[in-house]
C-alpha positions in Angstrom: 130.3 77.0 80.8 128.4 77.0 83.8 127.1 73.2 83.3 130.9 72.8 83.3 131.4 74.8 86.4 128.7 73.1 87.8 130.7 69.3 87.3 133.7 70.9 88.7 132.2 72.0 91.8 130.1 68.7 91.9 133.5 67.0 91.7 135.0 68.5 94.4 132.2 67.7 96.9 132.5 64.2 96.1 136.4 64.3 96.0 137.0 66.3 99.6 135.7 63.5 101.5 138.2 60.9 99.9 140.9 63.4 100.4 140.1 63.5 103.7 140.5 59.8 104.2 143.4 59.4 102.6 144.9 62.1 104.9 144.0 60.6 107.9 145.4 57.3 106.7 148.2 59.0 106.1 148.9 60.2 109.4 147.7 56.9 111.2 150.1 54.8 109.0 153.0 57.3 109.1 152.6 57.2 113.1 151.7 53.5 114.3 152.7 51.0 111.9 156.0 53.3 109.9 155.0 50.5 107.0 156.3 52.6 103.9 154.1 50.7 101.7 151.2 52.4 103.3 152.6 55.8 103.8 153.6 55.9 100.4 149.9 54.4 99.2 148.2 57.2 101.1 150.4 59.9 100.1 149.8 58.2 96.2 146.6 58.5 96.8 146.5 61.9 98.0 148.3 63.4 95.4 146.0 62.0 92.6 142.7 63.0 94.6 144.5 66.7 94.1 145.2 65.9 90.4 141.4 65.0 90.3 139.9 69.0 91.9 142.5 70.8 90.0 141.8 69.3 86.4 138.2 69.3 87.5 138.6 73.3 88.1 140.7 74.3 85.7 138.9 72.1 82.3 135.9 74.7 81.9 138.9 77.4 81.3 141.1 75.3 79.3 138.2 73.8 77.0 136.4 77.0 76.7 137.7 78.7 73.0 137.4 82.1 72.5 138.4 82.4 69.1 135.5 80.4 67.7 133.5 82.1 64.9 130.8 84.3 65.9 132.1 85.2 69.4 134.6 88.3 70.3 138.4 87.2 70.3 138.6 88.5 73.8 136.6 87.4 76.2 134.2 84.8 74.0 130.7 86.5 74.1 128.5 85.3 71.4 127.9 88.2 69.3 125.0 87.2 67.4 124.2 87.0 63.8 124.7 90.9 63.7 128.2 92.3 65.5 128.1 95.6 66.5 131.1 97.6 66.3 132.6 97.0 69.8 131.9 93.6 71.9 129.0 94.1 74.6 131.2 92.3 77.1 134.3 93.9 77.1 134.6 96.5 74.7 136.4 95.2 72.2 136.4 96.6 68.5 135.5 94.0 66.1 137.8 92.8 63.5 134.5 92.4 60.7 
């Protein structure tokens, strides 16, 4: 999970700096040249650089399964080879 976190953030450092561009390019084609092939290219572009940070964020929640065997149905803590009664995490009771 946090090796995911870790890509997500790492993505978003590298991603800012291209949103930025394509925001400023934005602005300088919507206000000296009024070409619509540029304003809509930027704005394009901007929109999928988005796309990019909020996938990036939200895959480490939408991969992560916490119904997989061995881990509480809650919250996903691994619960080892013997459960106790009620998950260390959250509190859970457990189903076995």
């Amino acid at each position: 999970m946090l090796l995911r976190i870790g890509f997500a953030i790492l993505a978003t450092i590298l991603l800012l700096p291209c949103l930025g561009f394509g925001v400023i390019g934005y602005f300088h084609a919507s206000g000296e040249s009024n070409d619509p092939f540029w304003i809509y290219g930027y704005l394009a572009l901007d929109i999928i650089l988005l796309g990019a940070i909020v996938a990036a964020w939200l895959g480490p929640f939408l991969w992560f399964k916490p119904g997989e065997p061995g881990c509480c149905e809650e919250c996903g803590q691994d619960l080892g080879p013997e459960p106790a009664p009620r998950c260390p995490e959250c509190g859970r009771p457990n189903a076995d």
